[in-house]
N, CA, C and O atoms as a Maestro MAE file, in Angstrom:
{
 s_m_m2io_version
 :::
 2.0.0
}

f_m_ct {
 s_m_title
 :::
 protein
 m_atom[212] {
  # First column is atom index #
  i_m_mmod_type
  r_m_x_coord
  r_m_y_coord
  r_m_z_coord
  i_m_residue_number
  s_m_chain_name
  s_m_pdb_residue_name
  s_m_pdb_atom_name
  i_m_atomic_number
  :::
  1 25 8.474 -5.714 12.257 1 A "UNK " " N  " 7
  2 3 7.088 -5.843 12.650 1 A "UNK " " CA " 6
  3 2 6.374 -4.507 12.427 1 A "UNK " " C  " 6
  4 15 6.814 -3.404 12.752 1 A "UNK " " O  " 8
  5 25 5.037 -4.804 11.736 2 A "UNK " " N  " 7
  6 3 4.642 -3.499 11.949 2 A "UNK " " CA " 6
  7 2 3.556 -3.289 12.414 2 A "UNK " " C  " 6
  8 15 2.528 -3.966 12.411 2 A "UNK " " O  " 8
  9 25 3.952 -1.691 13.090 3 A "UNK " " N  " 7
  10 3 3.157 -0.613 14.502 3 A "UNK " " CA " 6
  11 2 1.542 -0.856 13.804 3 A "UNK " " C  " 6
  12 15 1.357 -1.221 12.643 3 A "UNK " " O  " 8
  13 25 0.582 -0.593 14.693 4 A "UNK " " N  " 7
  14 3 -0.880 -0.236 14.489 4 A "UNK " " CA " 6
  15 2 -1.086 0.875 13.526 4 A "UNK " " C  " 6
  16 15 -1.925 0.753 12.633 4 A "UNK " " O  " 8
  17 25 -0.342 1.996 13.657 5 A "UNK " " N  " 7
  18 3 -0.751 3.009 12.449 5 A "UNK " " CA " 6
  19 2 -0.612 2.609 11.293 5 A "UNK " " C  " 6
  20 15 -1.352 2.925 10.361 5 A "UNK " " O  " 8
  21 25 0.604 1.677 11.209 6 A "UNK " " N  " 7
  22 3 1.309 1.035 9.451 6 A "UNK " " CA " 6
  23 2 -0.034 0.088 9.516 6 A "UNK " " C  " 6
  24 15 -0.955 0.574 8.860 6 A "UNK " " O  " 8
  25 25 -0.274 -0.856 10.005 7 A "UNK " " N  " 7
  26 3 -1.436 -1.989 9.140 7 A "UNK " " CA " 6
  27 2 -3.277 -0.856 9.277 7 A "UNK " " C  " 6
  28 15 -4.324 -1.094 8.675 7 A "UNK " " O  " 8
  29 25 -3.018 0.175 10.173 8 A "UNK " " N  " 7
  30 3 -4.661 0.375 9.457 8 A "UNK " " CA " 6
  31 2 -4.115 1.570 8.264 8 A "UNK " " C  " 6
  32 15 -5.067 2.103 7.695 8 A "UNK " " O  " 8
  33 25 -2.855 2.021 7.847 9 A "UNK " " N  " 7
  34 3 -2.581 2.543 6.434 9 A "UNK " " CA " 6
  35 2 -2.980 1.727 5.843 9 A "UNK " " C  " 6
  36 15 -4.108 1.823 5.359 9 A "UNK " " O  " 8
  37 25 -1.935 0.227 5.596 10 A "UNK " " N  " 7
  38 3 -2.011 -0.885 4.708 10 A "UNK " " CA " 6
  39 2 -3.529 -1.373 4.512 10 A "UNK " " C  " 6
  40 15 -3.975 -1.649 3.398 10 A "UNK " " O  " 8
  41 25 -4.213 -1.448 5.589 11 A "UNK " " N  " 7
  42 3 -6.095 -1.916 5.465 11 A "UNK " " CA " 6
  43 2 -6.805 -0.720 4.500 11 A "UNK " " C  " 6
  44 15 -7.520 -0.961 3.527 11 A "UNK " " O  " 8
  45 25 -6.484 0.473 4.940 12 A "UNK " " N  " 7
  46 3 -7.307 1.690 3.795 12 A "UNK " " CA " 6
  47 2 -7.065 1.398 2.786 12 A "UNK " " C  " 6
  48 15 -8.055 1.062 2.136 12 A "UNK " " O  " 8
  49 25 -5.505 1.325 1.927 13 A "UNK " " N  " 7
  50 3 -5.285 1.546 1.063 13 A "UNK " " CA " 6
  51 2 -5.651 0.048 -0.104 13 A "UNK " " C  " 6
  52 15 -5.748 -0.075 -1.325 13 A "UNK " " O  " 8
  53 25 -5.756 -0.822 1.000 14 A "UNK " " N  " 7
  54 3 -6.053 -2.594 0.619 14 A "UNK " " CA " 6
  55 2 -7.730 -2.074 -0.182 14 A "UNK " " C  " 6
  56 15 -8.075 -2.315 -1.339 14 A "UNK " " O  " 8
  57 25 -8.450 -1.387 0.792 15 A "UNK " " N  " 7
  58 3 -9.934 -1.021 0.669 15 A "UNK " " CA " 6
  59 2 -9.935 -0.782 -0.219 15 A "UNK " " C  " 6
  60 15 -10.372 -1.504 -1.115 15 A "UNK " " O  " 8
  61 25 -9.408 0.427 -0.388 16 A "UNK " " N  " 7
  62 3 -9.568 1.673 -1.261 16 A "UNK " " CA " 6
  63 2 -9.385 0.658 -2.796 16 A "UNK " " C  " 6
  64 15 -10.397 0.538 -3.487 16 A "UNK " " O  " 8
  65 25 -8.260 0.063 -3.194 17 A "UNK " " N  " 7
  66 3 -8.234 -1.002 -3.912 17 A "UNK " " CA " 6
  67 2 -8.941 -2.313 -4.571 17 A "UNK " " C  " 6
  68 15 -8.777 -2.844 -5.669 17 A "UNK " " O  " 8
  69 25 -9.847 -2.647 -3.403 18 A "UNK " " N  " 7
  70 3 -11.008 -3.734 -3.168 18 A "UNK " " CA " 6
  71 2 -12.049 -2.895 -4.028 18 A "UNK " " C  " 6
  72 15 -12.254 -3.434 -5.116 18 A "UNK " " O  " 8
  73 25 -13.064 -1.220 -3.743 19 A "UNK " " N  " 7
  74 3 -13.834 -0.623 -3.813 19 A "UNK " " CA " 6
  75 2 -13.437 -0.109 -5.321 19 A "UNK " " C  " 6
  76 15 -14.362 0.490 -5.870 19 A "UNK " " O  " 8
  77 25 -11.893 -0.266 -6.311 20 A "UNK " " N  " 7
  78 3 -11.773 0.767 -7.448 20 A "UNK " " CA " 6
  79 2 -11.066 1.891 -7.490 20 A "UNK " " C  " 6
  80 15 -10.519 2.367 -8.484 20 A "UNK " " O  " 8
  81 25 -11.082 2.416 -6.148 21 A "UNK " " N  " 7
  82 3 -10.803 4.324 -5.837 21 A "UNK " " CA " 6
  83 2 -9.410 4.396 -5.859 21 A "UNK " " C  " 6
  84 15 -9.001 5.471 -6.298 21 A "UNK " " O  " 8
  85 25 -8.493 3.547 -5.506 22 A "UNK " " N  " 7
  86 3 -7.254 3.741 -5.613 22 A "UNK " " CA " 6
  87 2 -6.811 4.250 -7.039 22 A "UNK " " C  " 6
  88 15 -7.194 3.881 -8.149 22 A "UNK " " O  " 8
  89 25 -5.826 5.274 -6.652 23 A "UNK " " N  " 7
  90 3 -5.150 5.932 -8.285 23 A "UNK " " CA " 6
  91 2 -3.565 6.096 -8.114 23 A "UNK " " C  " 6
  92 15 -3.135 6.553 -7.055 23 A "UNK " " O  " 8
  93 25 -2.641 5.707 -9.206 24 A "UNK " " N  " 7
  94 3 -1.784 5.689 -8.693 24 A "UNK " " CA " 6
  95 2 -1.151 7.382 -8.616 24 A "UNK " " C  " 6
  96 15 -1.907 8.343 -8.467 24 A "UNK " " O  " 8
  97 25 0.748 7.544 -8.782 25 A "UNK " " N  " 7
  98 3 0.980 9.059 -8.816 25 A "UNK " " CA " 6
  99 2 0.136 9.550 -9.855 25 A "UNK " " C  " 6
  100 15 -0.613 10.526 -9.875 25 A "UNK " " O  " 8
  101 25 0.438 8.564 -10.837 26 A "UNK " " N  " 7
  102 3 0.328 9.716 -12.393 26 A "UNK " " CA " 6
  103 2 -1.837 9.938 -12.491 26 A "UNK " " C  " 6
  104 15 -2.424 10.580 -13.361 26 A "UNK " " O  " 8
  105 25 -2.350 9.347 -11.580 27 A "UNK " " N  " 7
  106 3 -3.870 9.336 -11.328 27 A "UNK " " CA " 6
  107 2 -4.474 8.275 -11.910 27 A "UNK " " C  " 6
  108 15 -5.608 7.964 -11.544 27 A "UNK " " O  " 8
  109 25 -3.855 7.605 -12.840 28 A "UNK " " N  " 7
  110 3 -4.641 6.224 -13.341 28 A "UNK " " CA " 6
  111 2 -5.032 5.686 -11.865 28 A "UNK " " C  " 6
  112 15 -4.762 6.057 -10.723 28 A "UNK " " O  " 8
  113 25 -5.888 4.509 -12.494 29 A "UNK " " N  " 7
  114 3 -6.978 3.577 -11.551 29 A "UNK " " CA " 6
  115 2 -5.471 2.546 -11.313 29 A "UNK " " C  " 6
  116 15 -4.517 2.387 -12.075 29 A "UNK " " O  " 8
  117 25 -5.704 2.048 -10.132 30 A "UNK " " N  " 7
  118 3 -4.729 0.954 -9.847 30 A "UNK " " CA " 6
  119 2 -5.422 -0.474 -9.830 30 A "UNK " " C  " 6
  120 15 -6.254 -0.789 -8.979 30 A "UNK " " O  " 8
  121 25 -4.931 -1.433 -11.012 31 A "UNK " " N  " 7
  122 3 -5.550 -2.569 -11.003 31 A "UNK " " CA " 6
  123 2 -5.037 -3.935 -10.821 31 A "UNK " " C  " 6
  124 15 -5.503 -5.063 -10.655 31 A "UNK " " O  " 8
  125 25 -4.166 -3.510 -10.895 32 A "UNK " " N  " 7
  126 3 -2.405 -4.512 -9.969 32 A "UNK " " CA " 6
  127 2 -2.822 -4.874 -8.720 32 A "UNK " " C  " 6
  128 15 -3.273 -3.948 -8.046 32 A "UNK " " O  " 8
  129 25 -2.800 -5.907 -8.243 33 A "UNK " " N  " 7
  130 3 -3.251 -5.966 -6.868 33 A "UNK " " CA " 6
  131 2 -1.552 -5.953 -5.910 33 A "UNK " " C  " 6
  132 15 -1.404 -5.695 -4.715 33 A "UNK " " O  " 8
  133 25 -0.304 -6.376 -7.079 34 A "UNK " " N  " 7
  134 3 0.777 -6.361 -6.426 34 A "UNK " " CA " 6
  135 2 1.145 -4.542 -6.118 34 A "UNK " " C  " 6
  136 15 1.453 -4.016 -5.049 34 A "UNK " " O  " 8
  137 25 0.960 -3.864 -7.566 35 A "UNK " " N  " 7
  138 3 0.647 -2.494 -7.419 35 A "UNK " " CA " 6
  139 2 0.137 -1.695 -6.119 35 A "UNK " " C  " 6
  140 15 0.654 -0.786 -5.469 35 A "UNK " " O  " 8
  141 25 -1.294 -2.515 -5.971 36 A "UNK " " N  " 7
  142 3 -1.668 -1.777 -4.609 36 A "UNK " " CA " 6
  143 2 -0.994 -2.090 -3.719 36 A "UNK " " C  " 6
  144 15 -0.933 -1.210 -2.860 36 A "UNK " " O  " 8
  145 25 -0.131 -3.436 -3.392 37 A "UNK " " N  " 7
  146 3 0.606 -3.835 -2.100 37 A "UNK " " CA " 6
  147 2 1.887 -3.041 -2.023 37 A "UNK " " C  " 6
  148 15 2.470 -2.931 -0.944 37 A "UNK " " O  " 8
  149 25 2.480 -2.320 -3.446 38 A "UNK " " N  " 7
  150 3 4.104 -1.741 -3.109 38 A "UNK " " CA " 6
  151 2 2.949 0.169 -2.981 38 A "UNK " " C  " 6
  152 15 3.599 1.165 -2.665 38 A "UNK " " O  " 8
  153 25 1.977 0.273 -3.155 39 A "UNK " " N  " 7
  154 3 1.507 1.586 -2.753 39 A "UNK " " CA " 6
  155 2 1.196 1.679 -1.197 39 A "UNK " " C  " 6
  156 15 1.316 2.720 -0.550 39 A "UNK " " O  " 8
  157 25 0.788 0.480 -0.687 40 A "UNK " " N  " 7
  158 3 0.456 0.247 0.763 40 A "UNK " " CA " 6
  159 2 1.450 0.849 1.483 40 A "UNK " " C  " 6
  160 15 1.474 1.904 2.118 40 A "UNK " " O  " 8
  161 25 2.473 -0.217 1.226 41 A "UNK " " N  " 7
  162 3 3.840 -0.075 1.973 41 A "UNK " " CA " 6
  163 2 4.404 0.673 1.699 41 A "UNK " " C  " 6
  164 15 5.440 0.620 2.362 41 A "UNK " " O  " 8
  165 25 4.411 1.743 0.830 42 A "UNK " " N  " 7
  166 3 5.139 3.102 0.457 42 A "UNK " " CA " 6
  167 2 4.439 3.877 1.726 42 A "UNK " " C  " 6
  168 15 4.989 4.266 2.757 42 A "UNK " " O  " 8
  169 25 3.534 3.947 1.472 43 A "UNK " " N  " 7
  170 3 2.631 4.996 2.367 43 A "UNK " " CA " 6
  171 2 2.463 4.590 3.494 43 A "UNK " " C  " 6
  172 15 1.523 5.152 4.055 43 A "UNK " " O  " 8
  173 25 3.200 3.511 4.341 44 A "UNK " " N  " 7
  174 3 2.922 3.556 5.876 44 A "UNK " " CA " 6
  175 2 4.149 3.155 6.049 44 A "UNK " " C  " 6
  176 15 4.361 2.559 7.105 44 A "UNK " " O  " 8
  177 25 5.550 3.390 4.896 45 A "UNK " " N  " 7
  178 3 6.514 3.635 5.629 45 A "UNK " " CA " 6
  179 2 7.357 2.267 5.769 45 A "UNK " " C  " 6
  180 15 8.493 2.141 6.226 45 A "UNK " " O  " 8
  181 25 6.491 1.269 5.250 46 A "UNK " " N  " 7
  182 3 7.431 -0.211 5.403 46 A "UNK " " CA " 6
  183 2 7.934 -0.657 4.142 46 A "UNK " " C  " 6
  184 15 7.273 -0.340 3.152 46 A "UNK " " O  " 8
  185 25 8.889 -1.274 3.996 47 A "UNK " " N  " 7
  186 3 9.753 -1.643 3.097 47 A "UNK " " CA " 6
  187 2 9.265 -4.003 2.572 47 A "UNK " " C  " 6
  188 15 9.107 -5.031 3.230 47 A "UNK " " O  " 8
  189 25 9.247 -3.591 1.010 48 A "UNK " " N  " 7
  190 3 8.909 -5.294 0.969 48 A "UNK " " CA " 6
  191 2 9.763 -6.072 1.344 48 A "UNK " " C  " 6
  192 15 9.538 -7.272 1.504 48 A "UNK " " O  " 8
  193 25 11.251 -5.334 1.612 49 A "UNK " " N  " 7
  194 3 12.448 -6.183 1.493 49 A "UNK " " CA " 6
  195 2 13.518 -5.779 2.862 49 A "UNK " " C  " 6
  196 15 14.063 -4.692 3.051 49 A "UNK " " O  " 8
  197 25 13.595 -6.808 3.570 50 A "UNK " " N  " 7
  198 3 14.426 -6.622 5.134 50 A "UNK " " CA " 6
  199 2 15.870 -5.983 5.000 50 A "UNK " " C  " 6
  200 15 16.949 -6.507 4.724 50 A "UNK " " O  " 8
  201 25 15.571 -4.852 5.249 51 A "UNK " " N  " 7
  202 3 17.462 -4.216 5.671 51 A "UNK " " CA " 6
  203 2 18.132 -5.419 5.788 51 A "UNK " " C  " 6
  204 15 17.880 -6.264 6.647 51 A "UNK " " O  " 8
  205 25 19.327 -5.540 4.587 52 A "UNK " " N  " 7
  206 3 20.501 -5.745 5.465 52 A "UNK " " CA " 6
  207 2 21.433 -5.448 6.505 52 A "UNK " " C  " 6
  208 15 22.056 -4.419 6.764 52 A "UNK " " O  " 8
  209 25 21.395 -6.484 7.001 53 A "UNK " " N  " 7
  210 3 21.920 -5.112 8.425 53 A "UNK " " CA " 6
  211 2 23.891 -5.756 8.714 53 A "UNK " " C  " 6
  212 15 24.615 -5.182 9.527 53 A "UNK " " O  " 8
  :::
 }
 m_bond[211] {
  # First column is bond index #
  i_m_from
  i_m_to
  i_m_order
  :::
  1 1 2 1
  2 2 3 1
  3 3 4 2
  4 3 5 1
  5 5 6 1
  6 6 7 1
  7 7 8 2
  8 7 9 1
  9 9 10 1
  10 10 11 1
  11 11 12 2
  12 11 13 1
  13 13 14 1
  14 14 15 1
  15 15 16 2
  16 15 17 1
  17 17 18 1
  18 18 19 1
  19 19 20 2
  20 19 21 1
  21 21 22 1
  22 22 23 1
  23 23 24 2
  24 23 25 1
  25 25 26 1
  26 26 27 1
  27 27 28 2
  28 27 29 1
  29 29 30 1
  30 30 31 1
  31 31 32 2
  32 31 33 1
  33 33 34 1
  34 34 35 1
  35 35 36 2
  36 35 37 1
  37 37 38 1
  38 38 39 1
  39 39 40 2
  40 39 41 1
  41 41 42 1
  42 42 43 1
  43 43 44 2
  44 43 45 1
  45 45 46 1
  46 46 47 1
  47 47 48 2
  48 47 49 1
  49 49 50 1
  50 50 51 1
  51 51 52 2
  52 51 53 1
  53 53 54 1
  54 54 55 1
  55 55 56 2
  56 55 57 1
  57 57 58 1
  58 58 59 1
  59 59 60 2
  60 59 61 1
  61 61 62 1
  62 62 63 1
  63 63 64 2
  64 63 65 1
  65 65 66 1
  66 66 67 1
  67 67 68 2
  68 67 69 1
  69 69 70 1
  70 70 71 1
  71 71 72 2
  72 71 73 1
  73 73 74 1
  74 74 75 1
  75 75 76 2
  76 75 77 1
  77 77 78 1
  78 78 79 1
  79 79 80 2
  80 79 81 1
  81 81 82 1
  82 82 83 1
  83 83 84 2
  84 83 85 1
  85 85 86 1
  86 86 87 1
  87 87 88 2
  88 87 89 1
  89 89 90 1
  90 90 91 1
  91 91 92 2
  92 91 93 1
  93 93 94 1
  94 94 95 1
  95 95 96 2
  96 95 97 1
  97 97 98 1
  98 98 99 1
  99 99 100 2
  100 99 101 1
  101 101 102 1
  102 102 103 1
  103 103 104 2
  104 103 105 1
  105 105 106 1
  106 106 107 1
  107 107 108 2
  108 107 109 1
  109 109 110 1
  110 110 111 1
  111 111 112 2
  112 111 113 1
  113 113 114 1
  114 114 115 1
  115 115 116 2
  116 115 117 1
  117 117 118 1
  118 118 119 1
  119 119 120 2
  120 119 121 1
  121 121 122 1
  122 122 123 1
  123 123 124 2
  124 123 125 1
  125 125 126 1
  126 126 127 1
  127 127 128 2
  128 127 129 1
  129 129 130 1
  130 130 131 1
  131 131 132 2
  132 131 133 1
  133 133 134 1
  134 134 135 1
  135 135 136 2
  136 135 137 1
  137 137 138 1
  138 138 139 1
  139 139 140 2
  140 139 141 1
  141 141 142 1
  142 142 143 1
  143 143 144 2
  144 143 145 1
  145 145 146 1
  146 146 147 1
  147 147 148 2
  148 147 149 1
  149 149 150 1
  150 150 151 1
  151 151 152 2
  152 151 153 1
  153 153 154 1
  154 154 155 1
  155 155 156 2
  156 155 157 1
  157 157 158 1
  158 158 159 1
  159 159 160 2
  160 159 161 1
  161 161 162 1
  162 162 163 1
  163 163 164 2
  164 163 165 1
  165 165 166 1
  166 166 167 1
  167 167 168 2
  168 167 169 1
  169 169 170 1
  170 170 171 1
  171 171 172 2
  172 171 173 1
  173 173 174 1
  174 174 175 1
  175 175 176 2
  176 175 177 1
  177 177 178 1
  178 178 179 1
  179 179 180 2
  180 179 181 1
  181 181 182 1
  182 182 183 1
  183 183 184 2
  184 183 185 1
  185 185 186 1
  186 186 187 1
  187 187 188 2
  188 187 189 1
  189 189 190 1
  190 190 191 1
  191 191 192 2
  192 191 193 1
  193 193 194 1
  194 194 195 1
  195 195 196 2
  196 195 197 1
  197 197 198 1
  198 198 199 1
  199 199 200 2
  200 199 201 1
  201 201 202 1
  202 202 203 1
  203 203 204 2
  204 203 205 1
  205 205 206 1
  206 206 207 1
  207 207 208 2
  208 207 209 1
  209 209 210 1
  210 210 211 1
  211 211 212 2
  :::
 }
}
């Protein structure tokens, strides 16, 4: 499940995506919308795929 800080990361970076401004490492424009979803979840720390545990 994820904490309040991880989904308003995931909402900026959703924005930022919606608005154009997103860039990925190398600075290109990000136009992947799956792109922006594995940049989301990089950056607030959550994973697309459940630990095996």
């Amino acid at each position: 499940m994820a904490t309040a800080s991880q989904k308003s990361k995931v909402h900026k970076v959703m924005h930022e995506h919606k608005k154009g401004t997103l860039k990925s490492g190398s600075g290109r424009k990000v136009k992947s919308r799956k792109q922006a979803v594995a940049i989301a979840m990089k950056e607030s720390g959550q994973s697309k795929r459940k630990k095996a545990s």
